[in-house]
C-alpha positions as CSV (number, residue, x, y, z in Angstrom):
1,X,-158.2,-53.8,15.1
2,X,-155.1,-52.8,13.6
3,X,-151.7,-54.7,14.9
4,X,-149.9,-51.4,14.9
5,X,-152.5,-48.9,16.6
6,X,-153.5,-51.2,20.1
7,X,-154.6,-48.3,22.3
8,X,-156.6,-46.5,19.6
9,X,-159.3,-49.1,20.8
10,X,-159.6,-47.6,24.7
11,X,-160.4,-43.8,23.8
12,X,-159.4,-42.2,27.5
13,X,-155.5,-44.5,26.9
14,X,-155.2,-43.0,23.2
15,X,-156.3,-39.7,24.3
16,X,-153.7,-39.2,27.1
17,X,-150.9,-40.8,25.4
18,X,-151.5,-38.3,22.4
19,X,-151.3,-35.1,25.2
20,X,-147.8,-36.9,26.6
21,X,-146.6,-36.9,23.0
22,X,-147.7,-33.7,22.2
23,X,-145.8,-31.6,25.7
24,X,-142.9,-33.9,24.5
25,X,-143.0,-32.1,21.4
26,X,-143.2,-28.6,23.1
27,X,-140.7,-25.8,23.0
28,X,-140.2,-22.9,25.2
29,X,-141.0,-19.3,23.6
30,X,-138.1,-17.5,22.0
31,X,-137.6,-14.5,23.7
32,X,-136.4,-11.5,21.1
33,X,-133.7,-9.0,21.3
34,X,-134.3,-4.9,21.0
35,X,-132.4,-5.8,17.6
36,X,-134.6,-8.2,16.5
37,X,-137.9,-7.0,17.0
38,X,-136.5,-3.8,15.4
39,X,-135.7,-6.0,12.3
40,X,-139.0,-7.8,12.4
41,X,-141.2,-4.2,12.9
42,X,-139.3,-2.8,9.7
43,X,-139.6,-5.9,8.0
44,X,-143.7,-6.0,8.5
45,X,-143.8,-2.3,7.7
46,X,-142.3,-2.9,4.2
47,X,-144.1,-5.7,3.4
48,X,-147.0,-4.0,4.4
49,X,-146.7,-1.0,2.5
50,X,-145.3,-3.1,-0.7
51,X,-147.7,-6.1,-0.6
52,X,-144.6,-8.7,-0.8
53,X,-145.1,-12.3,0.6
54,X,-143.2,-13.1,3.8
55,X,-142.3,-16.2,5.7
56,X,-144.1,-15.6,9.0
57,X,-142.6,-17.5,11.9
58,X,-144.7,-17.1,15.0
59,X,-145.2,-19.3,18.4
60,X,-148.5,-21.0,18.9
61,X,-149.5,-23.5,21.8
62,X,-146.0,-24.7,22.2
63,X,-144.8,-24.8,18.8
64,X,-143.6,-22.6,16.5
65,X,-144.9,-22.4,12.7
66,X,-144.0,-20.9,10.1
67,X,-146.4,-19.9,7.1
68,X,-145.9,-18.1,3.7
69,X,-148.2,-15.3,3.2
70,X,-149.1,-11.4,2.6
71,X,-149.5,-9.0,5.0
72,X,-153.0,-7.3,5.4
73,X,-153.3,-5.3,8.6
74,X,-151.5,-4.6,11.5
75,X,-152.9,-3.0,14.5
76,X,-149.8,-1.7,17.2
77,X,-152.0,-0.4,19.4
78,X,-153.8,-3.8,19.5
79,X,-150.8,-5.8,19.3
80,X,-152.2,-7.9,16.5
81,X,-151.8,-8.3,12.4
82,X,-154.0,-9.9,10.4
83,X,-152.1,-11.8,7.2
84,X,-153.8,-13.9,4.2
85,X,-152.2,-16.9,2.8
86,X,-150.9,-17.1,-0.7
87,X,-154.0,-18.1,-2.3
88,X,-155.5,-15.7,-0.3
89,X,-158.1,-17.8,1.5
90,X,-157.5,-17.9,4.6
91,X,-157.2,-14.9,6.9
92,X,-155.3,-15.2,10.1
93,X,-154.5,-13.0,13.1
94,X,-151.5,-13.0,15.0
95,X,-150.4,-11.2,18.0
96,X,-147.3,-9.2,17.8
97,X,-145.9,-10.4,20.7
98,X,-146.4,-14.2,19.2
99,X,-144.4,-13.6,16.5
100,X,-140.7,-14.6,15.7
101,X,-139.4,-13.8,12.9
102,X,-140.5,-12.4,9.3
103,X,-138.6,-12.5,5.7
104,X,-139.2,-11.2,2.8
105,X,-139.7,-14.1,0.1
């Protein structure tokens, strides 16, 4: 057993102390402006239609992240885009009303 880590030995302790950290952590979701989700349509329309990478901020489980990438898909009658990362590997989808903010890199 490791002197730093003395709950990782009871599983249920480490578990639930890992959850209290984690809503510790948490953050409310930013609600946009009219303004800003103008910006942030426009902005995924040109990258979109140029195939430039963006910085894709977006809220997920209490957190939000941000992720370099290029823009793929976006379905507004769905409410969801679909974005590749740089290396285009992985694809991811988003819901529109998840996202935050998106810049042009």
């Amino acid at each position: 057993m490791k002197k730093w880590r003395p709950f990782a030995t009871m599983p249920e302790q480490h578990i639930g102390l890992k959850e209290i950290i984690n809503k510790q952590v948490e953050v409310a979701q930013p609600v946009l402006t009219e303004e800003q989700m103008e910006q942030v349509n426009f902005t995924l329309v040109e990258a979109l239609h140029t195939n430039k990478q963006v910085y894709l901020t977006y809220y997920k489980r209490g957190q939000c992240i941000t992720e370099t990438g290029f823009i793929q898909f976006v379905d507004s009658l769905g409410g969801l885009f679909i974005f590749i990362d740089d290396v285009f590997v992985l694809k991811n989808k988003v819901r529109l009303s998840e996202l935050i903010d998106v810049r042009l890199a």
